[in-house]
N, C-alpha and C positions, 0 to 999 in steps of 0.2 A: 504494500500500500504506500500512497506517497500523497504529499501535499495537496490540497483541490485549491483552483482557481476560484472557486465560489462557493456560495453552499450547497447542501447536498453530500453525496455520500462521497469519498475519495476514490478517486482512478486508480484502478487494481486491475490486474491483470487477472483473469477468470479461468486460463491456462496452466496448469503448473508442470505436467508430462506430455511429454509427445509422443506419437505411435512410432515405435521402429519402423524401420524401410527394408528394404531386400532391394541389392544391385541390380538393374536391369526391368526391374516393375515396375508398375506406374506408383506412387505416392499421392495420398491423399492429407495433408494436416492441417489445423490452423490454430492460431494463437486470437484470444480474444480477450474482452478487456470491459470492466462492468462499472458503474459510477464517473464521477465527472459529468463531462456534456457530450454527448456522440454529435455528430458524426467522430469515429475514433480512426486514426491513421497510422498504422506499423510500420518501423522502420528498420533495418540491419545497424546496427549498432559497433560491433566487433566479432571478430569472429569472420565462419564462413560457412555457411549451410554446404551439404554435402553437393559435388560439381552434381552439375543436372538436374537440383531442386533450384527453385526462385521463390521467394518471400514478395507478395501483391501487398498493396497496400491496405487493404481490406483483411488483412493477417492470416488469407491461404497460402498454405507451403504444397505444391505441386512440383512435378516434373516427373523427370527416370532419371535417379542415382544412377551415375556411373563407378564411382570408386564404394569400397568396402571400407568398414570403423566406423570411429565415433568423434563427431564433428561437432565442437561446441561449440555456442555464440550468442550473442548478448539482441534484446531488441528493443527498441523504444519505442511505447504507444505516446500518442499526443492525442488529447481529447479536442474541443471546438474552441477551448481559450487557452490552447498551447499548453497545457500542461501536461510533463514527459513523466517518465519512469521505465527507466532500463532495466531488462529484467537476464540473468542468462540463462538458455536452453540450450540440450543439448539434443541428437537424432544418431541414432545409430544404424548404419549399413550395413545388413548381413549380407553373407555372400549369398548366389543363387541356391534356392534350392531350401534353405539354413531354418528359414522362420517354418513354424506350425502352418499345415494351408483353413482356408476355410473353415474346413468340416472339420479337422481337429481343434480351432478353438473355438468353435459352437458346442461341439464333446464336453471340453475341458470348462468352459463357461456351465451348461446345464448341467454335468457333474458337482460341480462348484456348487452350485447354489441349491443344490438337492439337502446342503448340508449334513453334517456329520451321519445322524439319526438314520436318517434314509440313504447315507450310502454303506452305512452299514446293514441296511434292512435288505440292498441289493448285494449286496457280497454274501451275506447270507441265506438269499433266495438264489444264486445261484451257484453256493456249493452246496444245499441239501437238499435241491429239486430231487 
């Protein structure tokens, strides 16, 4: 959170992790940004988004990663009476192939939230069917 240009609530960033990428995919992310005055405008700051993504000023992060790691870097929102707040992120590139597809993190998600209870009630319905 940081300083507001007027009243009202302070300009904060409403982003605090980004989704991994995998080299050679398309990318989807964005940063956004809650309080202050909108319209709100992002900027690159330091740093350097992975080669192949580009930061919009509307705080979508798009493109196709070319290189593999973990690429940090700083960005600044501006609300409608210029007040900033640099924030850093970071995006990491796995190689091809690397990340969970799809269907395994819909798995791992519904599994997930089955909770403890019932996934024991399924481990156990399916070793004494």
């Amino acid at each position: 959170q940081i300083s507001q240009g007027g009243g009202g609530a302070a300009l904060a960033f409403s982003t605090a992790v980004l989704p991994p990428a995998e080299q050679g995919k398309s990318y989807q992310g964005s940063i956004g940004a809650t309080g202050g005055t909108p319209p709100y405008t992002f900027g690159l700051t330091l740093g350097a988004l992975p080669p192949g993504l580009a930061l919009a000023a509307n705080g979508a992060i798009t493109g196709v990663p070319t290189a593999k790691g973990s690429f940090s870097f700083s960005v600044n929102v501006t609300d409608g009476q210029t007040v900033t707040a640099p924030t850093p992120f970071q995006i990491a590139v796995a190689a091809p192939g690397a990340l969970p597809s799809e269907t395994s993190n819909t798995l791992l998600y519904v599994v997930g939230g089955v909770g403890a209870v019932g996934l024991l009630g399924a481990i156990a319905w399916l070793l004494f069917r």
